[in-house]
C-alpha positions as CSV (number, residue, x, y, z in Angstrom):
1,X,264.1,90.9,59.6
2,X,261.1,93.4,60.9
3,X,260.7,96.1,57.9
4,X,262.2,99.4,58.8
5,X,259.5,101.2,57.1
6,X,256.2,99.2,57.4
7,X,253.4,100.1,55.0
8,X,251.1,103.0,56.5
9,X,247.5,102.5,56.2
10,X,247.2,105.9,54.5
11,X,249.3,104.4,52.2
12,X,246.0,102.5,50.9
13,X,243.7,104.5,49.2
14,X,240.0,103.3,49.9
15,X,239.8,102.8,46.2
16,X,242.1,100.2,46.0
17,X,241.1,98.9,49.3
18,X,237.6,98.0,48.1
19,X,239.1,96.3,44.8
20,X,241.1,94.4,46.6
21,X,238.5,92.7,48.8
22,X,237.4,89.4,48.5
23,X,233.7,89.6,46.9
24,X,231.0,89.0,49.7
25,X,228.3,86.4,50.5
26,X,225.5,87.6,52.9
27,X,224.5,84.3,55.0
28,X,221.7,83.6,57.1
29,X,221.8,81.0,59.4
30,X,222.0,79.7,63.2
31,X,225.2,79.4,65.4
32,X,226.1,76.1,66.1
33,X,228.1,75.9,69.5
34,X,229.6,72.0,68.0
35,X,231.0,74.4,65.3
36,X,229.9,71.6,62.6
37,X,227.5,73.4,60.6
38,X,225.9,77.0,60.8
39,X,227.8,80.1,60.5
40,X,231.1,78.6,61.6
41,X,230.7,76.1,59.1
42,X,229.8,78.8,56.4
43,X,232.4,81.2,57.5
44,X,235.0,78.9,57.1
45,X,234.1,77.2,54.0
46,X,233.5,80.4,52.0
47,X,237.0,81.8,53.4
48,X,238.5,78.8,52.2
49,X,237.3,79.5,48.7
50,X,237.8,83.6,48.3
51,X,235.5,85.3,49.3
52,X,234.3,87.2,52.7
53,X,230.8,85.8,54.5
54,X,228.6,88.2,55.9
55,X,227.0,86.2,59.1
56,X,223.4,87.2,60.3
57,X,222.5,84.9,62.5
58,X,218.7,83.3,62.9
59,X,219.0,81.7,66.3
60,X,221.0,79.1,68.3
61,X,221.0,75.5,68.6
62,X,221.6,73.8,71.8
63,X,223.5,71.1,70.3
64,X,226.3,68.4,70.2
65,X,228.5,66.6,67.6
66,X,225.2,64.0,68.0
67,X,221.9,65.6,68.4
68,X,220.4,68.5,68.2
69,X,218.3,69.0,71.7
70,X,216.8,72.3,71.3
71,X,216.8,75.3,69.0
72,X,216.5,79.1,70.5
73,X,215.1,81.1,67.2
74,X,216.0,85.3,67.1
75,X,212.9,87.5,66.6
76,X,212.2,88.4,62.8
77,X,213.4,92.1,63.8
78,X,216.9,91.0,65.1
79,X,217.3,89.2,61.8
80,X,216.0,92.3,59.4
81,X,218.2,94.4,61.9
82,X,221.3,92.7,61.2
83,X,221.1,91.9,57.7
84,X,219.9,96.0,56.8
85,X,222.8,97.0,58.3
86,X,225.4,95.2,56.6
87,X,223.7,95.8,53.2
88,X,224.0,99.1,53.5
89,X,227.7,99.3,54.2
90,X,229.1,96.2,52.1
91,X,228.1,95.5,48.3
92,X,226.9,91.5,48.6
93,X,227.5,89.3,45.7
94,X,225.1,86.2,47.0
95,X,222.7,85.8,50.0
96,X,223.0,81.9,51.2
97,X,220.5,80.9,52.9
98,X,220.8,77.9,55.9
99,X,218.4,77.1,58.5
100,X,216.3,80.6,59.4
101,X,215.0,79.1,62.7
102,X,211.2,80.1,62.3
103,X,208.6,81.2,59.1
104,X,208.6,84.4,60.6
105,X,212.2,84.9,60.2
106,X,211.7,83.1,56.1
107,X,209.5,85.9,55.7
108,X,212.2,88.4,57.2
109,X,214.5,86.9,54.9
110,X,212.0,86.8,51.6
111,X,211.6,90.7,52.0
112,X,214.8,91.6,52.1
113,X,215.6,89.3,49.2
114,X,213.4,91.4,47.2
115,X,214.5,94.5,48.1
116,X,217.8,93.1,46.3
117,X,216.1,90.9,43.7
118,X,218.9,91.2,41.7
119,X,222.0,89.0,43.8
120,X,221.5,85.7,43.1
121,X,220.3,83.8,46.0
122,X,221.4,80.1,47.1
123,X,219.2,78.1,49.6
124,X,219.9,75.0,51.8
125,X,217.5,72.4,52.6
126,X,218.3,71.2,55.6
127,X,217.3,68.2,57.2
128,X,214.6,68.7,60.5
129,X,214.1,65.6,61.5
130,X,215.6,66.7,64.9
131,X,212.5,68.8,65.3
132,X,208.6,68.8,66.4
133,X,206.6,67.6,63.2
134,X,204.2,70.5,63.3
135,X,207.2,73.1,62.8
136,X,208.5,71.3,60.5
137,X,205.4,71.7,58.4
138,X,205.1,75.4,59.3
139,X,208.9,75.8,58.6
140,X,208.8,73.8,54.9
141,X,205.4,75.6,53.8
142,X,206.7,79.1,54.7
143,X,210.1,78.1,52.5
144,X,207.9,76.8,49.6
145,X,205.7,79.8,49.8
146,X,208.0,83.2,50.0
147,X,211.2,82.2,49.6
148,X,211.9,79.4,47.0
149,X,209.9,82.0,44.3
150,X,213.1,84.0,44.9
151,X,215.4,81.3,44.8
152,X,218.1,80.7,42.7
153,X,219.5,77.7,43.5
154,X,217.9,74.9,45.5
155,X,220.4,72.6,47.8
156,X,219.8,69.8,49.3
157,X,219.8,65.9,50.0
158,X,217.8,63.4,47.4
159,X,215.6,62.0,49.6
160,X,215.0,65.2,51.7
161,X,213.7,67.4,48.6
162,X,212.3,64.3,47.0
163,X,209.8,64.1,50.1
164,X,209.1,67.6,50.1
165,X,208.7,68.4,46.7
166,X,207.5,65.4,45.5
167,X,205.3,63.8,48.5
168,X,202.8,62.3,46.4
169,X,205.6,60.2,43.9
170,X,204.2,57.1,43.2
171,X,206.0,55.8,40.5
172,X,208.5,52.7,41.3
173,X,211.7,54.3,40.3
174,X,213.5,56.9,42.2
175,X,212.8,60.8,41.1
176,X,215.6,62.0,38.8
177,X,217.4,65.3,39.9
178,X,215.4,66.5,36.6
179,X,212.1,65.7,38.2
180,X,213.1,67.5,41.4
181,X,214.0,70.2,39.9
182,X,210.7,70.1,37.7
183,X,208.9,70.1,40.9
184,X,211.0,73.2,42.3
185,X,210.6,75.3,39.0
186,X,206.9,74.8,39.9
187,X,207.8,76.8,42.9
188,X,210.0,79.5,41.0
189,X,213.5,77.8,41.7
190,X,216.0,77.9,38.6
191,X,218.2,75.8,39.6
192,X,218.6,72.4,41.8
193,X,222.1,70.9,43.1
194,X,221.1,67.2,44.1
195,X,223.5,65.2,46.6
196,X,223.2,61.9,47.9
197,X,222.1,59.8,45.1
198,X,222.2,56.2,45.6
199,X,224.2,54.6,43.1
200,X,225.9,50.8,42.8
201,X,229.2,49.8,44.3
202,X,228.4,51.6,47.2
203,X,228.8,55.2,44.7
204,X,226.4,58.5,45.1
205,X,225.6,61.0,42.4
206,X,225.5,64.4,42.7
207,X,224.1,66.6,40.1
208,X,223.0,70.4,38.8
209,X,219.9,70.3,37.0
210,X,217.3,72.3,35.3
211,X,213.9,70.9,34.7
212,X,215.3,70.2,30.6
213,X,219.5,69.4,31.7
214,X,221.6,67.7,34.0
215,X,224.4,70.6,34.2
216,X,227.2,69.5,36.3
217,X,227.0,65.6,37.6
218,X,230.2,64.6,39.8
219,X,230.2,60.9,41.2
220,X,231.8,60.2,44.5
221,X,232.9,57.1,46.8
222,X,230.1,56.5,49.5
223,X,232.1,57.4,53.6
224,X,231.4,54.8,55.9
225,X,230.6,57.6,58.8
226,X,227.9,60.0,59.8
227,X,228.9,63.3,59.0
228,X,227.0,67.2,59.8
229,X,227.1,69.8,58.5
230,X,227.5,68.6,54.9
231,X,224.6,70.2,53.7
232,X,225.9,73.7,54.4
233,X,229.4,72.9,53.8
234,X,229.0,72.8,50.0
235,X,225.9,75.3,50.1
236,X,228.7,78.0,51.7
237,X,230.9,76.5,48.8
238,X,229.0,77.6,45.9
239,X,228.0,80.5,47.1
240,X,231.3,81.9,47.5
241,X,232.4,80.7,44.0
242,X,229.3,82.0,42.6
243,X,230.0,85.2,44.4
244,X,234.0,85.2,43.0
245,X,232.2,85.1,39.2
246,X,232.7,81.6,38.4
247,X,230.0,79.7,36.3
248,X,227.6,77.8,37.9
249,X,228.2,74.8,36.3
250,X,231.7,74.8,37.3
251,X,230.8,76.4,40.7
252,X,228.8,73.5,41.7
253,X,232.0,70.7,40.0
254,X,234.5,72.8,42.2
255,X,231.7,73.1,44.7
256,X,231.5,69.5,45.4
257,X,234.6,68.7,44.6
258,X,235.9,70.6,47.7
259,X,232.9,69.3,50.1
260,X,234.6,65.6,48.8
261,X,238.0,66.2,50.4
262,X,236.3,68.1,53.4
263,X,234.9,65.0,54.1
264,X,237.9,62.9,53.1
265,X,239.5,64.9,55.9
266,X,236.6,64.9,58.4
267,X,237.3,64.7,62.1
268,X,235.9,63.9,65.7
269,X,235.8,66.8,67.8
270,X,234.2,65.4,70.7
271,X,232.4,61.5,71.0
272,X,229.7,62.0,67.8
273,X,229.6,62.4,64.7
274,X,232.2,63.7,61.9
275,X,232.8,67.5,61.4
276,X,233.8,68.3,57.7
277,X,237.3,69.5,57.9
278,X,237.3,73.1,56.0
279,X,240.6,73.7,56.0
280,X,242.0,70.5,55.0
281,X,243.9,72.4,52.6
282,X,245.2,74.4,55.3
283,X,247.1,70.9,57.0
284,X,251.0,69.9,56.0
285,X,251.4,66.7,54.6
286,X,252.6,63.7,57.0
287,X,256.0,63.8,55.3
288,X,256.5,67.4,55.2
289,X,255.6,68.0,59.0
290,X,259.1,69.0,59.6
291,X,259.5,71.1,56.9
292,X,256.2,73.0,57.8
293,X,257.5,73.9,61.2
294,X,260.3,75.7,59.8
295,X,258.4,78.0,58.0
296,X,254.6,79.3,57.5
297,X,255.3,79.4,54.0
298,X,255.0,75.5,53.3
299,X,251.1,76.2,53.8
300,X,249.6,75.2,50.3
301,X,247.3,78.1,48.8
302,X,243.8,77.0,48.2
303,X,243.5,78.1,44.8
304,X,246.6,75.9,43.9
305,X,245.2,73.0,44.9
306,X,243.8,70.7,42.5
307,X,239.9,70.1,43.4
308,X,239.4,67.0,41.1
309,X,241.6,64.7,42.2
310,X,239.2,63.2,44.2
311,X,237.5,60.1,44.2
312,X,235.6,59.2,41.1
């Protein structure tokens, strides 16, 4: 039955407005029109773990579910524009960055970090192999230079930070997530998350490390499909639980643990790859799909739901 007398919005005070507000995470990246990775894929994965994203966006891929074929970047003053604006209205918890298009725009983004050294910032690696060598080196030596200095945490694939931080390994063995993350605190980086290690019985790693400590380590079954948009699925993950005050440590656990049953949920939107589904949570169970039409209130709450029963 409709209530007769429906709360007012004067009824709020802006007071309690603002504490009740989910805590907000300021992201940089592209829009993605397959809606697998960018800011749709960060604006849904931080919503599905409490907080609010703040989207600037750095450009736009012309894309599918399979390839990237081109990538349109924004001018450094559209980005600086955007991200001013909403940083002097909302009070930012974290500042994730994803894929800033151009080193103009890193350089965009480096500035403004320091103008607000103290919010912890949490940067994606991604991978650019869909792109023209010589911007790839531009793009990589413009991150190493102004923004991983400012960087708080460092995410990324094994073998994509291992060949960019470490290009001149030699030794037989794989790098350690420690080594990496020696290699990144060279840089000014305090912290590395490491996915994607290779590990037997077709297993990968993924592990939280200093250059002395292995933080957080969770171990995961290997999918036998080619997913995107991984990368910025967690990345938008622990930023958001960073931002709602949870230790890192167990940020990056609960972090990874939700990027496991994304994946364990992933889908085919159109003929390519898989998209990471980031509202898994959000989807009734097979025997409950009668129930859940009766009533919007069978919807599970994602903070009920128990991250670690995953696949170890």
């Amino acid at each position: 039955m409709t209530n007769p007398n429906p709360p007012s919005l004067a009824d709020t005070s802006p007071s309690d407005a603002a504490e009740a507000a989910p805590p907000c995470v300021l992201v940089f990246n592209a829009s993605d029109p397959s809606g697998a990775a960018g800011l749709t894929c960060d604006a849904m994965a931080i919503a599905s773990v409490g907080a609010h994203a703040l989207p600037v966006v750095t450009g736009a891929y012309a894309r599918d579910t399979t390839e990237i074929f081109d990538f349109f970047p924004f001018d450094e003053e559209a980005v600086t524009e955007q991200a001013r604006a909403i940083l002097e209205d909302a009070p930012v918890q974290v500042i994730k960055v994803g894929f800033a298009g151009s080193p103009e725009n890193i350089s965009a983004i480096a500035e403004l970090a320091s103008d607000y050294a103290d919010i912890p910032l949490i940067a994606c690696m991604p991978n650019l192999a869909w792109w023209d060598e010589s911007r790839i080196d531009q793009y990589q030596d413009a991150l190493r230079e102004l923004l991983l200095p400012q960087t708080t945490v460092l995410v990324g694939n094994h073998s994509t930070l291992w060949r960019w931080l470490l290009p001149e390994w030699s030794s037989g063995k794989s790098p350690t997530p420690r080594d990496i993350a020696r290699a990144a605190a060279e840089m000014g980086v305090s912290y590395v998350l490491v996915t994607g290690i290779p590990l037997p019985d077709q297993f990968i790693d993924n592990v939280l490390a200093t250059p002395q400590a292995n933080l957080a380590r969770e171990k995961f079954e290997h999918f036998d499909a080619t997913f995107v948009g991984a990368g910025d699925t967690l990345s938008a993950a622990l930023a958001a639980l960073v931002a709602t005050g949870s230790d890192l440590a167990a940020a990056a656990s609960e972090a990874l643990n939700y990027l496991d049953r994304c994946l364990d949920a992933g889908f085919r939107p159109g003929m390519g790859h898989v998209v990471p589904d980031r509202l898994f949570w959000a989807q009734a169970e097979d025997d409950d799909d009668d129930d859940a039409n009766d009533s919007a209130d069978t919807l599970p709450n994602i903070f009920e739901i128990p991250f670690n029963e995953t696949k170890h």
